[in-house]
N, C-alpha and C positions, 0 to 999 in steps of 0.2 A: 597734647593731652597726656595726662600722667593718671594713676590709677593709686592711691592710695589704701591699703587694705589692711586691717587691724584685725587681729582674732578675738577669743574669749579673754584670755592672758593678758592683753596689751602690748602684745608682741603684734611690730606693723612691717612690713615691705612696701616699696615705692616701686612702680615699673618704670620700665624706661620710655624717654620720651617717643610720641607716636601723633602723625600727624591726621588730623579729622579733617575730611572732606563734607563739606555742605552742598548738597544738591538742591535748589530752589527753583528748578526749571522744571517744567512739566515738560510731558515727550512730545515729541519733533512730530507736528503731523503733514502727508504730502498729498495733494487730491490733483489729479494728474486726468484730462479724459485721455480715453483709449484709442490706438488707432479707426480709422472706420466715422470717430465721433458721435457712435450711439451709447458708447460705454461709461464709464468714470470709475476710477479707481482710486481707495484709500490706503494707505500704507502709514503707523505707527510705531515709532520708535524711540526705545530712550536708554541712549547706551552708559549713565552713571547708575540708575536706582533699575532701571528694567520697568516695563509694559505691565502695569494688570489688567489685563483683559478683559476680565470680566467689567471692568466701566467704562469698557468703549461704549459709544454710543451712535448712530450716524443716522440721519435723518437726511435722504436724496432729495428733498424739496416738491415730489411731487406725490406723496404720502407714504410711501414706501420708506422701511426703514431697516435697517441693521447693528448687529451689535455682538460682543464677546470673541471679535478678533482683532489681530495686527492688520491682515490682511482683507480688506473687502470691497466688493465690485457690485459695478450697478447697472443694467441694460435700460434705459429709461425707451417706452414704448410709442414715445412720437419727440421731435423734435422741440427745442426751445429752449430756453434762459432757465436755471433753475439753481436754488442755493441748497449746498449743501453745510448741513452742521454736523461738526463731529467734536464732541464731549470723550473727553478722556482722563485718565491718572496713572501715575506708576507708584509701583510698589510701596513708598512712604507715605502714600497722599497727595501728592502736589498734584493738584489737576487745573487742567485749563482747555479752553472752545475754542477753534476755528472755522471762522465760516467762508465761503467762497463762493465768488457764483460761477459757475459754468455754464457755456452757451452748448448744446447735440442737438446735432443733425440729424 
C-alpha cells in the first residue's frame, strides 16, 4: 500500500511502500471443563485485531448465562450433557459462534 497526498497548491508526495495485513478470522474460542467435571471454562483470544469484550456472549445451556469477558467459568449445579454457545468479535468486527457440548459430572 502507498499513500498518495496532494495539498491545496498541487504539491503531492508518495509514501513508501507498506505492507497491509488483512485479518478475516474472528477470535480463537477454547471451552475446556475443569478438573473435578462440575466446571467449564471459556477462554478468547485473537492475537492479530485483539478481543472486544464487550461481545462476548456465552450461554451454559442450562439457562445461565455470561458475558463481557476473555475469561469465564461455569459451575453447572447437577450433572449432564449440555451445550454451550459462545458469540464473539474482535476489535474490526469479524465475529463468529462456537458451540460445544460438554458432558459434568
Amino acid at each position: 500500500v502507498q499513500v498518495l497526498a496532494t495539498d491545496a497548491n498541487g504539491q503531492s508526495t508518495l509514501t513508501a511502500p507498506a505492507e497491509l495485513l488483512i485479518d478475516g478470522v474472528p477470535p480463537r474460542v477454547s471451552i475446556a471443563r475443569a478438573r473435578g467435571g462440575a466446571s467449564v471454562s471459556v477462554r478468547v483470544k485473537d492475537r492479530f485485531s485483539g478481543v472486544n469484550a464487550r461481545a462476548i456472549t456465552v450461554s451454559w445451556g442450562d439457562g445461565a448465562r455470561g458475558a463481557g469477558r476473555t475469561r469465564l467459568s461455569h459451575r453447572y449445579s447437577r450433572g449432564g450433557v449440555y451445550l454451550v454457545t459462545v458469540r464473539v468479535a474482535d476489535k474490526i468486527g469479524i465475529a463468529g459462534t462456537v458451540r460445544k457440548w460438554v458432558t459434568v459430572r
